[in-house]
Each structure stands twice: as C-alpha cells, then as structure tokens.
N, CA, C and O of each residue as an XYZ file, in Angstrom:
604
protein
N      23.670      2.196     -7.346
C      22.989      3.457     -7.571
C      21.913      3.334     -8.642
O      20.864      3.977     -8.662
N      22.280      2.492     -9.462
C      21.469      2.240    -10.500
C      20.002      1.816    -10.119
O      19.036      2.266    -10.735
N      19.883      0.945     -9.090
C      18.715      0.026     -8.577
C      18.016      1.464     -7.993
O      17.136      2.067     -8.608
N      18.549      1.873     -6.754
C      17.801      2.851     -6.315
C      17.306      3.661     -6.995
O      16.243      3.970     -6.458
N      17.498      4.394     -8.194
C      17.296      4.546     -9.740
C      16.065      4.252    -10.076
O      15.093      4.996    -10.206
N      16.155      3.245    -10.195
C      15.331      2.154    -10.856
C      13.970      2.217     -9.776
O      12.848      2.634    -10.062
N      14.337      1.784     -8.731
C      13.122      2.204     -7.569
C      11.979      3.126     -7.324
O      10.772      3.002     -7.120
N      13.144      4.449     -7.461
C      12.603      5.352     -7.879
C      11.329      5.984     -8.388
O      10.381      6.650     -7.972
N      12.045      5.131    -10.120
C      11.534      5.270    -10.942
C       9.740      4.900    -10.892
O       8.765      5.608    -11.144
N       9.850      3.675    -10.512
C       8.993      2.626    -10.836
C       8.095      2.059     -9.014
O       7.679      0.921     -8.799
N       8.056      2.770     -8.405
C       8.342      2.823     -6.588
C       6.600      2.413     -7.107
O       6.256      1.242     -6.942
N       5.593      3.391     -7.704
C       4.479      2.676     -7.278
C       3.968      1.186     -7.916
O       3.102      0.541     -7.325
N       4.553      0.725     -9.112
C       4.278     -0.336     -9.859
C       5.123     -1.319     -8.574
O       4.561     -2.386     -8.331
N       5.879     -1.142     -8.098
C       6.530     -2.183     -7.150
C       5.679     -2.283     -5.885
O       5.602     -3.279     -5.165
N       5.261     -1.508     -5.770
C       4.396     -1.575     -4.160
C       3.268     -2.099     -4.475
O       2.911     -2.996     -3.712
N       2.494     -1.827     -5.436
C       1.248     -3.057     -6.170
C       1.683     -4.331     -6.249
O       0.857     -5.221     -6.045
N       3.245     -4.726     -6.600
C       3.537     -5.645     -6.871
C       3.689     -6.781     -5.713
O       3.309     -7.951     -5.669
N       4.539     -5.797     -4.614
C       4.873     -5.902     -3.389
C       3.740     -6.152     -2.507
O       3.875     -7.041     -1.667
N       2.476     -5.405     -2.578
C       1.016     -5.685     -2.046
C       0.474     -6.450     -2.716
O      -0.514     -6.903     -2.138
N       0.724     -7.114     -4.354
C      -0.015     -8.356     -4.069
C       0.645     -9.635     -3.491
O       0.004    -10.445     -2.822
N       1.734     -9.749     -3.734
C       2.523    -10.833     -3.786
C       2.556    -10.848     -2.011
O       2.654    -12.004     -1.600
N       2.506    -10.002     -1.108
C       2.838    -10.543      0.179
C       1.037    -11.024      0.848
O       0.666    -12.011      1.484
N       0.400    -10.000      0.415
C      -0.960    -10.952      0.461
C      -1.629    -11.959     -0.329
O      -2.656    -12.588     -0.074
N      -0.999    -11.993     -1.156
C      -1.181    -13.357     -1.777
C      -0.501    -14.932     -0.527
O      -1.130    -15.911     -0.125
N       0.905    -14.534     -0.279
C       1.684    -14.968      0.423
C       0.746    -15.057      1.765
O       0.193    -16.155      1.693
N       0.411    -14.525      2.707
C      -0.486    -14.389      3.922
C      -1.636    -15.241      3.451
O      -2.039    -16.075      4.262
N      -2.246    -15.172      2.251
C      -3.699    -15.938      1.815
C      -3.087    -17.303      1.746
O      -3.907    -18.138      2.128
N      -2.477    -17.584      1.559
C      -1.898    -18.994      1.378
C      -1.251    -19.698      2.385
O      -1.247    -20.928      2.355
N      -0.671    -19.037      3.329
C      -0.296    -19.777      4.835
C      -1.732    -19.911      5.293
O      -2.375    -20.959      5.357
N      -2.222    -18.432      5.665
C      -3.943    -19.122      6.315
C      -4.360    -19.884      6.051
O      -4.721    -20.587      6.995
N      -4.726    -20.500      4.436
C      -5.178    -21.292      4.174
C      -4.665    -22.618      4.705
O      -5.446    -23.569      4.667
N      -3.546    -22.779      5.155
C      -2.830    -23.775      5.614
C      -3.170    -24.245      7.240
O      -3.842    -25.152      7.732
N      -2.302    -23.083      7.819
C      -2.297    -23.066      9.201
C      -3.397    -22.010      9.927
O      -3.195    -21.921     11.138
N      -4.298    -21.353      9.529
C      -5.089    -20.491     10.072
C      -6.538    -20.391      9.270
O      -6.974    -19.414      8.662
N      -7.129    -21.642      9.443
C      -8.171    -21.671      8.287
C      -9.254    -20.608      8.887
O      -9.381    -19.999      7.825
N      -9.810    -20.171      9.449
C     -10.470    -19.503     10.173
C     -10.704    -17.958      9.556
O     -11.785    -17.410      9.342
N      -9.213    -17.375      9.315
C      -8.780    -16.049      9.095
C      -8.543    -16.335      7.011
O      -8.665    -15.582      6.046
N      -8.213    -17.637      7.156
C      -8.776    -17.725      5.204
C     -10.060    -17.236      4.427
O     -10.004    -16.746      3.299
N     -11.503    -17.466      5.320
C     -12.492    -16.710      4.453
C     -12.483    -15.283      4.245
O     -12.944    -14.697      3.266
N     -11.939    -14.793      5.214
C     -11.863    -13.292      5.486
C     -11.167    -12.545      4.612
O     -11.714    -11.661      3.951
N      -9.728    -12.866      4.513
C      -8.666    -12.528      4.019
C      -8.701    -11.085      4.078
O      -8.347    -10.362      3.146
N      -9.232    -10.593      5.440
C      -9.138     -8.849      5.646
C      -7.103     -8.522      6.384
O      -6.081     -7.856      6.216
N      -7.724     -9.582      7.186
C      -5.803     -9.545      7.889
C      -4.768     -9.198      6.829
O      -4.011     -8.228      6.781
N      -4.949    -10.462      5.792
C      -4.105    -10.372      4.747
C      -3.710     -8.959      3.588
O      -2.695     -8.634      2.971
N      -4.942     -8.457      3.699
C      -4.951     -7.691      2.958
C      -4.452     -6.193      3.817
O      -4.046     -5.164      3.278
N      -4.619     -6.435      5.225
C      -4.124     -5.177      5.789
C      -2.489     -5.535      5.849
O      -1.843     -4.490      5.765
N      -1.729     -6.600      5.959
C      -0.477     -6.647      6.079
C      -0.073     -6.322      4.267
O       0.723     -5.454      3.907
N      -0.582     -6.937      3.644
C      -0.012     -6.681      2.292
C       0.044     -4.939      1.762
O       0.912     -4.346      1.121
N      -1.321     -4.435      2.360
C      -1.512     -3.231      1.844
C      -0.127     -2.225      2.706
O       0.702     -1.462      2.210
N      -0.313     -2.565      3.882
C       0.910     -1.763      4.858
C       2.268     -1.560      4.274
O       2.911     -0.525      4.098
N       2.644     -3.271      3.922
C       3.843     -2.657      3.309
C       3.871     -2.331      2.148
O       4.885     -1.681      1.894
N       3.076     -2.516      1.130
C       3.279     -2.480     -0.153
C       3.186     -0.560     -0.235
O       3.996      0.079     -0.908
N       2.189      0.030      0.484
C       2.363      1.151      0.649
C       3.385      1.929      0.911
O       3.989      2.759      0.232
N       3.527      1.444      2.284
C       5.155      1.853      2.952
C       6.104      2.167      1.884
O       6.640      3.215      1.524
N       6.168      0.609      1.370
C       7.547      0.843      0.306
C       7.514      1.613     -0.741
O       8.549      1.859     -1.360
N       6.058      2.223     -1.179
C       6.218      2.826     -2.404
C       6.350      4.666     -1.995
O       6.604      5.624     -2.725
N       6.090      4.590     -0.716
C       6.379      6.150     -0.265
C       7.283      6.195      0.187
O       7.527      7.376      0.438
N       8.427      5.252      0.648
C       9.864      5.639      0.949
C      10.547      5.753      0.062
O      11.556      6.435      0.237
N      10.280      5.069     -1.439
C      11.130      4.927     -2.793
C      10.773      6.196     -3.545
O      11.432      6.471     -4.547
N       9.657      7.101     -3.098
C       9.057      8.072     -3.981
C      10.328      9.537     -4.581
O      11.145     10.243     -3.990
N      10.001      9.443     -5.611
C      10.477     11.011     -6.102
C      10.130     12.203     -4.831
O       9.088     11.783     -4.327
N      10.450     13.209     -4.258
C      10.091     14.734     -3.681
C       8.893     15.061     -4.687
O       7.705     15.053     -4.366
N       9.461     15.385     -6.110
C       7.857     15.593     -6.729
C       6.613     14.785     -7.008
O       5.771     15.204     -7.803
N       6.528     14.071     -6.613
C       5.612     12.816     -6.644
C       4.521     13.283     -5.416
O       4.890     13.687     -4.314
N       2.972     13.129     -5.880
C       2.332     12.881     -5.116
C       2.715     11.924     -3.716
O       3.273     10.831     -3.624
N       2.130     12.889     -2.647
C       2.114     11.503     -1.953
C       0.766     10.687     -1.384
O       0.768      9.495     -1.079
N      -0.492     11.672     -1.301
C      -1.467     11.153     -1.253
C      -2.088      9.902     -2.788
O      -2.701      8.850     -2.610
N      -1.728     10.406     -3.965
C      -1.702      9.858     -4.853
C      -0.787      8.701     -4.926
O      -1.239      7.677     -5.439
N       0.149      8.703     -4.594
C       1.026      7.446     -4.647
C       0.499      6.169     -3.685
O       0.473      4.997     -4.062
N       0.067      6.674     -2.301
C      -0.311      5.689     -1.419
C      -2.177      5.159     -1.461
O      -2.565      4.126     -0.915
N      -3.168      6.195     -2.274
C      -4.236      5.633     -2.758
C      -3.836      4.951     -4.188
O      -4.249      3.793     -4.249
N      -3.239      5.321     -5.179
C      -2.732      4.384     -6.114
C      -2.429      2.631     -5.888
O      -3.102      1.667     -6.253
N      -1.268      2.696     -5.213
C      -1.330      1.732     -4.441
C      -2.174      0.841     -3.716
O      -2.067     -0.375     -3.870
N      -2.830      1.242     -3.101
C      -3.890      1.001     -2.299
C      -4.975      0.220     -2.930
O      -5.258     -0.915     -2.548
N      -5.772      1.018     -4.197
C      -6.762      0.706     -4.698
C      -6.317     -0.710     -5.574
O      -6.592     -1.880     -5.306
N      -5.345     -0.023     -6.987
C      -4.559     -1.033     -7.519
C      -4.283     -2.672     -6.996
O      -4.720     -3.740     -7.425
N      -3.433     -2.364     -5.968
C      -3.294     -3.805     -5.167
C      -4.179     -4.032     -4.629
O      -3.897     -5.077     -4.042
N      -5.354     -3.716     -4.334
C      -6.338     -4.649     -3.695
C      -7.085     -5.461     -4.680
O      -7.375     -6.630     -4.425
N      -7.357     -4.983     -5.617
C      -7.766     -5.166     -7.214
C      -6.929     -6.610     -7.805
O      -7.403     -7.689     -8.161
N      -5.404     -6.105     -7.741
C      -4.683     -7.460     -8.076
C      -4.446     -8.653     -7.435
O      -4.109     -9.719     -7.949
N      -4.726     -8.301     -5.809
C      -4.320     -9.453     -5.036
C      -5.654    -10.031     -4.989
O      -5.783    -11.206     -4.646
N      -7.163     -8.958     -5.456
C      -8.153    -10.244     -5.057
C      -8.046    -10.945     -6.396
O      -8.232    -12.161     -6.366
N      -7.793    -10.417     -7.495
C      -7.385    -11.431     -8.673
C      -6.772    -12.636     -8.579
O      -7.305    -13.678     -8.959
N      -5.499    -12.560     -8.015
C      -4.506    -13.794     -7.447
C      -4.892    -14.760     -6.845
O      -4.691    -15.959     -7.043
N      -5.923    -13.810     -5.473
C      -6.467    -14.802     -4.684
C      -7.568    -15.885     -5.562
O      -7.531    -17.097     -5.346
N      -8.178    -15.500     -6.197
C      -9.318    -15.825     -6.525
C      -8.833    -16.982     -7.337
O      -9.264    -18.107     -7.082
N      -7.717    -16.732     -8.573
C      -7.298    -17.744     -9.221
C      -6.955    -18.988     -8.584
O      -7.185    -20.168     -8.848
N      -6.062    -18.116     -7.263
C      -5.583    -19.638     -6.882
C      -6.714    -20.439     -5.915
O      -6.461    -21.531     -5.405
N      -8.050    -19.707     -5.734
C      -8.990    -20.630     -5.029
C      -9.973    -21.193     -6.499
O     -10.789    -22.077     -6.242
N      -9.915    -20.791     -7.721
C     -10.299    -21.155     -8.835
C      -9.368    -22.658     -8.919
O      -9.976    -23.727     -8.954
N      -8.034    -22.621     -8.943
C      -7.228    -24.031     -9.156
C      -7.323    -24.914     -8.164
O      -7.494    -26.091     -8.482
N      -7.230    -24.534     -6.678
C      -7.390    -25.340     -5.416
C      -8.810    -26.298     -5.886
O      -8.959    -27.434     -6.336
N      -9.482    -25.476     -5.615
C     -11.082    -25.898     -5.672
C     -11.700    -26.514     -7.070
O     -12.494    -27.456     -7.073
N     -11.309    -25.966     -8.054
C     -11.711    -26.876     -9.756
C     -13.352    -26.071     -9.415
O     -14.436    -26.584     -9.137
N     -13.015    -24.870     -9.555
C     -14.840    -23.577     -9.259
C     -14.856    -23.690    -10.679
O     -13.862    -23.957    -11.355
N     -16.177    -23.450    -11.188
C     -16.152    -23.400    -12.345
C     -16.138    -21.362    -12.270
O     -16.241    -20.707    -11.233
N     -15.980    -20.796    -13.692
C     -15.540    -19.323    -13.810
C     -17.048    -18.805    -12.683
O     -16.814    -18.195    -11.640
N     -18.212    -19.083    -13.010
C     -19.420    -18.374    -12.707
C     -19.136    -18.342    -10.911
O     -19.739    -17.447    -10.319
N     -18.333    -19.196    -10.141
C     -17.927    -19.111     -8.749
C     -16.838    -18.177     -8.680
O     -16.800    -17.211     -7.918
N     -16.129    -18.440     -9.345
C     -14.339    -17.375     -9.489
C     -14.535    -16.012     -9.763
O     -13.675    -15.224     -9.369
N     -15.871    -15.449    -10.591
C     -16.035    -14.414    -10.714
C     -17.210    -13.635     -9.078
O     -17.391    -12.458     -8.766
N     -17.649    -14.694     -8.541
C     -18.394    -14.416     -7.562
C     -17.574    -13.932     -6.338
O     -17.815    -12.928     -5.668
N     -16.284    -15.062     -6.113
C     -15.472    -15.178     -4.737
C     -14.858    -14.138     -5.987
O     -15.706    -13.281     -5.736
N     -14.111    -13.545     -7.076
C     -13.780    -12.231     -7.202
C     -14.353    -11.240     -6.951
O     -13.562    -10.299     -7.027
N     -15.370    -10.915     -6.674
C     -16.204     -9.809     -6.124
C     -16.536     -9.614     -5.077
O     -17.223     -8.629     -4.806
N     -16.123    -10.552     -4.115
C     -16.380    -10.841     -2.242
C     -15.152    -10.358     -2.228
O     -15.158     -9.165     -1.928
N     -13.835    -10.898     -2.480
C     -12.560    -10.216     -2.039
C     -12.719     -8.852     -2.542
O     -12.098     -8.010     -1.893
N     -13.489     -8.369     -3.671
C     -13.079     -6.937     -4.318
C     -13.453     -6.088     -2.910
O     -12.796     -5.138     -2.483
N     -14.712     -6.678     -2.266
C     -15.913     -5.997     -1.350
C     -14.942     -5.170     -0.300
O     -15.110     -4.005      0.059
N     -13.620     -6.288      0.204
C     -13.005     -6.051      1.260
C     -11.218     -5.565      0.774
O     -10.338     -4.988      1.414
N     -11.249     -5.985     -0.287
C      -9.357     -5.370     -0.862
C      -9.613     -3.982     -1.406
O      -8.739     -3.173     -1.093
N     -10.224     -3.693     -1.862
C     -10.418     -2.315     -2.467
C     -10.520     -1.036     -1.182
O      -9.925      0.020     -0.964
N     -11.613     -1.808     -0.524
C     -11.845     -0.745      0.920
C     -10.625     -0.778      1.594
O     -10.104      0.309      1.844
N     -10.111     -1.715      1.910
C      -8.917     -1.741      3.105
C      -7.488     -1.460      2.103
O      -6.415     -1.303      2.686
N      -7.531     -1.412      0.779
C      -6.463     -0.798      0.167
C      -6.368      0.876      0.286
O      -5.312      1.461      0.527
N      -7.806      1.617      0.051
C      -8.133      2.339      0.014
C      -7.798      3.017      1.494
O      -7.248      4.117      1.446
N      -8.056      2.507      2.693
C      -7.901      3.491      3.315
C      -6.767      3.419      4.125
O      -6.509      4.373      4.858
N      -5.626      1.845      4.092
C      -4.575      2.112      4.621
C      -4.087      3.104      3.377
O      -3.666      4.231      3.640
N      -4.152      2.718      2.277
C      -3.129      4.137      1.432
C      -3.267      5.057      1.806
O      -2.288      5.776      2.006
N      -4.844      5.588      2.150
C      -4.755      7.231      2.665
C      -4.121      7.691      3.735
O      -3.406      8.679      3.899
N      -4.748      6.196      4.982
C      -4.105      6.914      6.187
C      -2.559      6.685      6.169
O      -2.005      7.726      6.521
N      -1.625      5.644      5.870
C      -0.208      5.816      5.538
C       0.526      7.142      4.772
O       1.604      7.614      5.133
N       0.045      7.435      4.103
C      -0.188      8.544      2.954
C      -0.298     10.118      4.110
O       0.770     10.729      4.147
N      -1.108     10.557      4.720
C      -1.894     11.500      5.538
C      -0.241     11.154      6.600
O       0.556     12.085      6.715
N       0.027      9.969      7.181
C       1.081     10.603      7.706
C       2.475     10.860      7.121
O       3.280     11.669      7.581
N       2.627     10.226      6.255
C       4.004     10.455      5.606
C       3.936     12.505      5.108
O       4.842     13.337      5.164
N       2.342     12.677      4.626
C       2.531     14.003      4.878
C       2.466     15.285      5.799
O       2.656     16.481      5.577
N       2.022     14.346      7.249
C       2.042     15.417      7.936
C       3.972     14.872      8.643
O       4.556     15.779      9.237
N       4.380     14.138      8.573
C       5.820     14.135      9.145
C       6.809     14.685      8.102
O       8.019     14.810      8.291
N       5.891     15.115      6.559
C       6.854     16.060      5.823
C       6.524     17.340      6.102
O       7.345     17.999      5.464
N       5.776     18.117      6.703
C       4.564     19.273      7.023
C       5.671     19.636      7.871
O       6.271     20.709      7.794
N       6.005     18.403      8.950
C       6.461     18.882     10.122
C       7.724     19.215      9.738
O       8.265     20.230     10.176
N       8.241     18.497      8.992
C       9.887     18.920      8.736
C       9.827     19.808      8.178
O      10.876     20.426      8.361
N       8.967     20.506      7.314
C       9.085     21.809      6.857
C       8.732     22.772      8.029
O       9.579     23.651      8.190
N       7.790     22.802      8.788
C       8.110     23.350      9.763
C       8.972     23.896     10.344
O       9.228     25.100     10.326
N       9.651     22.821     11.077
C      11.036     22.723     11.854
C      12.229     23.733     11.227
O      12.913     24.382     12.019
N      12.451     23.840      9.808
C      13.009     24.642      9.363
C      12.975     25.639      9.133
O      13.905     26.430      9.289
N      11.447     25.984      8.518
C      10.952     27.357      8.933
C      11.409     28.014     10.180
O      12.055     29.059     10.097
N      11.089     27.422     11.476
C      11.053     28.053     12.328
C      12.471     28.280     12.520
O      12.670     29.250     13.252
N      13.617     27.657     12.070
C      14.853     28.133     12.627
C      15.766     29.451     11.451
O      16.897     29.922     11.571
N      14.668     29.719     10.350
C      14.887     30.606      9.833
C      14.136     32.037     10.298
O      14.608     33.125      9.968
N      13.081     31.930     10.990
C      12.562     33.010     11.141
C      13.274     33.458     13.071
O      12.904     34.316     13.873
N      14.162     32.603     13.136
C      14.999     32.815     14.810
C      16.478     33.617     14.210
O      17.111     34.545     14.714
N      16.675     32.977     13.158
C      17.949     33.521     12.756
C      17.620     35.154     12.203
O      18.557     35.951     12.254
N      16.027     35.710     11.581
C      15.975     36.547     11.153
C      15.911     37.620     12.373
O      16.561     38.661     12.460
N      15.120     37.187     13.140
C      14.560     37.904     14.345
C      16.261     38.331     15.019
O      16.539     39.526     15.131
N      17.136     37.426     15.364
C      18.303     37.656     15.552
C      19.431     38.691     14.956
O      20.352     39.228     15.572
N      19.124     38.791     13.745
C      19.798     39.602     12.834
C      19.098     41.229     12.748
O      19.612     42.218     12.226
N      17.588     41.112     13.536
C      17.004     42.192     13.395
C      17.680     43.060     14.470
O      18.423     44.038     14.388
N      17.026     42.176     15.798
C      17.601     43.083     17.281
C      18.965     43.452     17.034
O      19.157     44.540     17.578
N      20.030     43.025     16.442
C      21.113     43.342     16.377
C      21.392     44.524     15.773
O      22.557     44.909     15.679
C-alpha cells in the first residue's frame, strides 16, 4: 500500500522518468539493429512518450490535473530523453560539446513536439472517458428522479 502511495505521490516525476529511460532504451537498440530509424529517433520518442504518459495518468491523484499531468510529462521527457540521447551519442562518437549541443537541439526539434502532443492527445482522452463516466451516472440519477416523480 505504501508503494501505490508513493506512486501516487510522485506519478508525474516517474513518467518523465519512465519516458526517458524507455526511449533512451528504443534509441539504443536502433542504433544497433535498426540503423535507419536511429537518425530520426521520432519512433522512439513516440513509444517512450506513450507510456511514460499512460503511466503517469493511471497513478494520478482525482485532484490532479489531467491535461496538466500528461503535457507535463510530455514536454519534460522529451527535454530529458533528448539530453540522454545526446550524451550517449556525445560518448559513442568522442563529438566534441559544439556537436552535442547541435545533435541536442535536432532531438529537442522532434522530442518536445511529439512529447507535447502525445501528452495532450493521451490526456484529451483519459478526460473525455472521465466526462463519460460522469455522465453515465448522471443519467441514472436523473431516471431514478423522474421515477420517484410519476409515482
């Protein structure tokens, strides 16, 4: 109980964490086995952003933003994972900083945007499938009233 707690607590610092570390993870197989999809690193950044989002709006407080939680996310981790990335093509490669700060600003071009708008659109539905559940209840209160009226 404690962890979930803890989750909770801390749900969007983990999903930044969670979005860089799994696109970091994706940037580094490509680089391996999918050199092609390595300059890009848009793929990567849409799988990292997906879940890292995901997870920080299923762990969320009720009072917690949720459009805010999933652009938080979003922006944040794209920010940190092109950091990551960049370092570790700074160590691969022996770039001197004036390249590392360049290939940091090519990944910013494409992690920031694609952080940005899976958070919203993940975000946009987690609140319209809470919209709807409020709905749903509404409506079985205003059947029970209508019921109690004719009577």
């Amino acid at each position: 109980m404690k962890l979930i707690q803890y989750f909770k607590e801390r749900n969007v610092q983990l999903g930044i964490v969670i979005f860089a570390i799994i696109t970091f993870i994706a940037y580094v197989v490509s680089f391996r086995y999918l050199p092609y999809l390595y300059l890009v690193a848009d793929v990567q950044f849409l799988i990292g952003a997906t879940i890292g989002v995901i997870f920080a709006l299923q762990k969320r407080d009720p009072d917690q933003s949720i459009l805010k939680c999933g652009i938080i996310v979003g922006i944040v981790g794209g920010i940190l994972s092109s950091l990551i990335m960049s370092l570790y093509d700074l160590l691969i490669y022996m770039m001197v900083f004036i390249d590392f700060f360049s290939w940091f600003g090519f990944l910013l071009t494409s992690g920031i945007p694609i952080g940005l708008i899976i958070g919203a659109l993940i975000s946009a539905y987690y609140m319209f499938k809470e919209l709807k559940g409020e709905k749903e209840e509404d409506d079985v209160d205003e059947d029970l009233f209508k019921d109690l009226i004719e009577k």
